[in-house]
N, C-alpha and C positions, 0 to 999 in steps of 0.2 A: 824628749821629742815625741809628738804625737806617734808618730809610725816611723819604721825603719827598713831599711835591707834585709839583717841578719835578726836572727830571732831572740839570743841575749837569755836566753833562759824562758821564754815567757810560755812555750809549750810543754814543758818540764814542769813548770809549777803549774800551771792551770787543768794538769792532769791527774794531779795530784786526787783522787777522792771522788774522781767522776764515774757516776754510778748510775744516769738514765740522760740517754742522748739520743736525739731526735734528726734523721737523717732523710733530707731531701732530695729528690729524684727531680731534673726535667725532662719534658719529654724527646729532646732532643735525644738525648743518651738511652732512649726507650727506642725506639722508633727510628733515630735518622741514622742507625751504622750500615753504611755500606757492607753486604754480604750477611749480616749477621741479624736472625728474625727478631722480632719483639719475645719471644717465648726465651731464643737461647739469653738476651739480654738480661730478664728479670731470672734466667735461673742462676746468672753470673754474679748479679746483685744480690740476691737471697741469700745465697753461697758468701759473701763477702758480710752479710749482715751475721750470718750464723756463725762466723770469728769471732765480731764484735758478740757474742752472747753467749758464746764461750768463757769470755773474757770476764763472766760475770755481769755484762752490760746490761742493765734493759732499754732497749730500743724500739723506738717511732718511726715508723715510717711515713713521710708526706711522698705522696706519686703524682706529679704530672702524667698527662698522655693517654685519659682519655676520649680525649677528642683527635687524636693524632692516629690512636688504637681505631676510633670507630672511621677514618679518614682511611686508612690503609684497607679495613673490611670493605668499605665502598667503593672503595677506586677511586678519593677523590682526591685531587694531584694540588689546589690552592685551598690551603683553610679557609672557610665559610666566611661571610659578613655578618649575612640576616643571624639575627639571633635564634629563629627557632630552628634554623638549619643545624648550630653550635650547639643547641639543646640536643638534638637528635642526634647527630653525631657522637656528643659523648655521651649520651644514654646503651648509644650501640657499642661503645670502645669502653665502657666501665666495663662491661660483660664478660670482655675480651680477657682485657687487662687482669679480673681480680682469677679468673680461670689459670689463668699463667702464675699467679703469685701463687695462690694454695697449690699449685700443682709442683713448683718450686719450692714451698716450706714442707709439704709434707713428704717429700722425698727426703731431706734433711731431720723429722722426727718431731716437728712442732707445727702449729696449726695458722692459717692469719684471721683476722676479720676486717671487716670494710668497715669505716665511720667516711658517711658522705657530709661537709657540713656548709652554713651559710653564715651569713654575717649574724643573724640573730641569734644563730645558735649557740654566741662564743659575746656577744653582746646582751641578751638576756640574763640577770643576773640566776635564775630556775636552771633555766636550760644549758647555760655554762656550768654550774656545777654537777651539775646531771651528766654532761660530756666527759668531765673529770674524773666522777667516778666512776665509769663505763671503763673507759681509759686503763686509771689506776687497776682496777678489778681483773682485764685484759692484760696488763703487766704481771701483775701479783698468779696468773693461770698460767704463764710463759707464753701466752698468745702475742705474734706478730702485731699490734694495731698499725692498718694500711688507710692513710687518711687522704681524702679530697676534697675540692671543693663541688658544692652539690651543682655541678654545671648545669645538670640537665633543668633544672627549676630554677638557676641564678638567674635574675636578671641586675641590671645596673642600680636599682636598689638596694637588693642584699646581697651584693658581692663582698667579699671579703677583695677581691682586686688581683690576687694574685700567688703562686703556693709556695715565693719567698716567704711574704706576708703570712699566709697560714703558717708555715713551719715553727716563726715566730711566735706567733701569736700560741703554737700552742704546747711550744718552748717554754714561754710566758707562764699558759698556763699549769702545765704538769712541773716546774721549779724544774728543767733538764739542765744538767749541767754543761753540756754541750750541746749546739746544734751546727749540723754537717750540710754545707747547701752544697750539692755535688752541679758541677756547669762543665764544659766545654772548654776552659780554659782555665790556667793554672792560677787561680787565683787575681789579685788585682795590678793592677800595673801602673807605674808612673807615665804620664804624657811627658812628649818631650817640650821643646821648644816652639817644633813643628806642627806637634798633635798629634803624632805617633805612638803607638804605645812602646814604651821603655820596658827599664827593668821589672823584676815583679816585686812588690812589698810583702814581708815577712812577716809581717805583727803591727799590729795598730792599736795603741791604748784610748788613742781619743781619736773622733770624727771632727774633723775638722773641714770649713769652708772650702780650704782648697781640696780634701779627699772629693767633697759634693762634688765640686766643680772637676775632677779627673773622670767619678761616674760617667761612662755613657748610657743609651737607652737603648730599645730595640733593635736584634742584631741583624733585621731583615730576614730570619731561617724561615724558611712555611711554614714550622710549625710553634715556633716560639711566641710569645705574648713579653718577657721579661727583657732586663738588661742587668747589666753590673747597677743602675740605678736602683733597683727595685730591692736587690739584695746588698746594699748598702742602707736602707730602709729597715731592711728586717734587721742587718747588725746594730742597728740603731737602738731597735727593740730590746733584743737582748742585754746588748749591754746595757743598760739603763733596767734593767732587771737585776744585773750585779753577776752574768755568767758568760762564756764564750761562744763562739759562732766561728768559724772557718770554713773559706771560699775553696773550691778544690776543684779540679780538674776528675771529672769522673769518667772520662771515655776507659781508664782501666780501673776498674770498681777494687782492685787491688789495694788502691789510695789510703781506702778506710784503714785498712791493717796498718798503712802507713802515718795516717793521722793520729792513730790509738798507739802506735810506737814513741809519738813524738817528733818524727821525721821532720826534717822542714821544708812540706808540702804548703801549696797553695797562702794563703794569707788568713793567718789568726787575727780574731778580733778579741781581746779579752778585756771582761768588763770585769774582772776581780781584782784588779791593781788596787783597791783601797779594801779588800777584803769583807764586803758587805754587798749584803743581795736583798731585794724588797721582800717586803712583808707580802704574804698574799692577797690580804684585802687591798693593799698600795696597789698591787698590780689587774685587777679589776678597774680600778678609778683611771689607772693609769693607759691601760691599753685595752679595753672592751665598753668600759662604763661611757652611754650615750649623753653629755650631757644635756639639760632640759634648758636652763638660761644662764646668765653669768652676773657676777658683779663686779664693779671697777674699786682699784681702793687708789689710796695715795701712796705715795715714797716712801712716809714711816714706815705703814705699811705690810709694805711691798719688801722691806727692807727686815724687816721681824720676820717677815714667813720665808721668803729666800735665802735669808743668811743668818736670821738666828733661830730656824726651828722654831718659830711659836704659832700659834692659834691665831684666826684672825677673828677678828673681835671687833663690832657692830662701829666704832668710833673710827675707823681706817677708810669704812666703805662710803666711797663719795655715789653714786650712783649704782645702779641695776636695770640688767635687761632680761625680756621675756617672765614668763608664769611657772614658777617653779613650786613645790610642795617642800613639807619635811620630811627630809630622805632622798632626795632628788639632786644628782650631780649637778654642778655648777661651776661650770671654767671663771676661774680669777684673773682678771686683767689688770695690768696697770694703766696710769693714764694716757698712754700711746694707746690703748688697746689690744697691747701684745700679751698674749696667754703666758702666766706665769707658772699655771698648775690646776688641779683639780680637785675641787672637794664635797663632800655631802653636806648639803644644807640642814640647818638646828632649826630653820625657822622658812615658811612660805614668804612668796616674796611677799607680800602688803606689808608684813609681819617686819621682813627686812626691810622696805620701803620708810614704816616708823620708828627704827631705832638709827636708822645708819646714820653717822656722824657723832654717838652718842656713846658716854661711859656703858660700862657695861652694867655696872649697879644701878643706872637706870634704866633700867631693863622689866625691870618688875615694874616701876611706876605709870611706862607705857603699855606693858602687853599685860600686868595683872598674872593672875593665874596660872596662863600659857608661856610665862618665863621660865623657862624650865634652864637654858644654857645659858653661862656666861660668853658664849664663842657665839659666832654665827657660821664657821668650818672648827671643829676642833681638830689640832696637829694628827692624832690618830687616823685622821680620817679624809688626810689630804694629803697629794702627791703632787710634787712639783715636778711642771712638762718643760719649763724652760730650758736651755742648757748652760746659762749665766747661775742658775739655783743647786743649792746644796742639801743633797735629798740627806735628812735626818731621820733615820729610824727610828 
């Protein structure tokens, strides 16, 4: 069964070896507790993170909250519309915010630092690895990394959309064996009949239609932007990475020690049930790489690269869209038009424009000298997005 009640062992083994785990905050759980300031909040959390690193953990932190942080400075009682107001606000609440977390870790004897980032910075193939190493090098010093998204310069362009999404995404990209999205409630919950929310789910191996359709959205809080939708997106991520994610109720930041025990807290998602996690370059193509145009192939095809692992290769592709280069991501679709996967182009499009439909070995006869591949994606260098495809490493 895709997902269940009771947990069946799945937290027990997926714990098995977990050794950097990336833990998200919203700003709900920052900012909206009755009685208690944003300052005692992050020193509650800090406190709860410095367990997990005891533990031998290395740990990420993604923060919500500051737009919530610069919103409480203000006095302002409805989160902003315009956007340059939401810029200024959390330019004011980043301030806030990273002032409480160093003041918080180095009471406990270890330091943090700030990474503020945008869509480009984790889409850029330079600047993503540049983020990585920053990261890694911040781990490997026992420094806290406190990450967010760059609100005060984001606009609806390069949002990354949201700090489910980042957690993932950069889950994604450090290989974390776990990620923690910490929320307001105990994890996910089945609808009833009525539409109510039911019992809670324990463990979830696959995402399935009906889990989308149990997601809700927006919980209406003044300060929130996400829902159980958005972080059933990010488990998306992940598991399709090949690692876990678990939903947890963080109003007692205590949780953590309880999800690092194995407890059966909130809803595991674990994506190691077939014991295999992408390659890194896989995951670039997969979840940061923009791509440039696409080409359409046939059912043979479609049927070689989904289900047998292979190369696709210039005689499959019935058609192409957009001005692509060599080197340049390219979404593969079948004849619906439905995205099968993503892969680096061997050849600019004119280049694939004149072979497609054709052997491979004629390949030299058309392009001459500049035939350098038999493929025009080679398997190394493609990652299937569908979820009918069987990612072959």
């Amino acid at each position: 069964m895709a997902f269940s009640a009771s947990d069946d062992g799945v937290r027990a083994t997926a714990l098995k070896g977990v050794r950097r785990v990336v833990v998200k905050v919203g700003t709900r759980l920052l900012t909206d507790v009755d009685g208690v300031s944003a300052a005692e909040r992050i020193d509650l959390l800090v406190g709860a993170i410095a367990e997990l690193r005891q533990r031998g953990w290395e740990v990420l932190l993604v923060t919500s909250g500051a737009i919530g942080a610069g919103m409480t400075v203000m006095g302002t009682v409805t989160r902003p519309r315009a956007v340059p107001e939401l810029q200024a606000h959390a330019a004011i609440g980043q301030c806030r915010l990273m002032y409480h977390y160093e003041t918080a870790c180095v009471a406990r004897g270890f330091h943090c630092a700030q990474l503020l980032l945008t869509a480009d910075d984790v889409q850029n193939r330079e600047r993503h690895l540049n983020v990585a190493s920053c990261l890694d090098t911040l781990l490997a010093r026992k420094v806290l990394p406190v990450i967010n998204e760059n609100d005060s310069v984001s606009v609806a362009e390069i949002r990354l959309g949201d700090n489910d999404t980042l957690a993932a995404m950069v889950a994604a990209m450090l290989r974390a064996d776990l990620t923690i999205l910490l929320t307001s409630i105990n994890g996910m919950r089945l609808r009833t009949d009525a539409g109510t929310l039911g019992s809670r789910i324990s463990a979830v191996t696959e995402i399935t239609g009906e889990l989308r359709a149990m997601a809700g959205g927006t919980d209406g809080n003044r300060f929130s932007v996400g829902g159980m939708a958005t972080k059933l997106r990010a488990a998306e991520i992940v598991m399709r990475a090949g690692e876990s994610l678990v939903i947890a109720d963080g109003r007692d930041f205590g949780v953590l020690g309880q999800i690092a025990g194995g407890e059966d807290v909130g809803t595991w998602f674990c994506g190691r049930a077939q014991g295999r996690r992408m390659p890194g370059h896989k995951r670039f193509l997969a979840f940061f790489s923009e791509p440039v145009g696409a080409v359409v192939i046939d059912s043979g095809a479609e049927e070689a690269v989904c289900r047998k692992g292979r190369s696709l290769l210039p005689g499959g592709i019935v058609s192409l869209d957009g001005a692509f280069g060599r080197g340049d991501t390219v979404r593969i679709l079948n004849e619906n038009r439905d995205e099968l996967g993503r892969g680096v182009s061997n050849y600019r499009h004119d280049e694939v424009a004149r072979i497609r439909g054709l052997k491979s070995a004629e390949i030299r006869r058309i392009l001459g000298q500049d035939a350098c591949f038999d493929e025009v994606v080679h398997r190394d260098y493609l990652v299937l997005t569908h979820r009918s495809g069987q990612e072959v490493s």
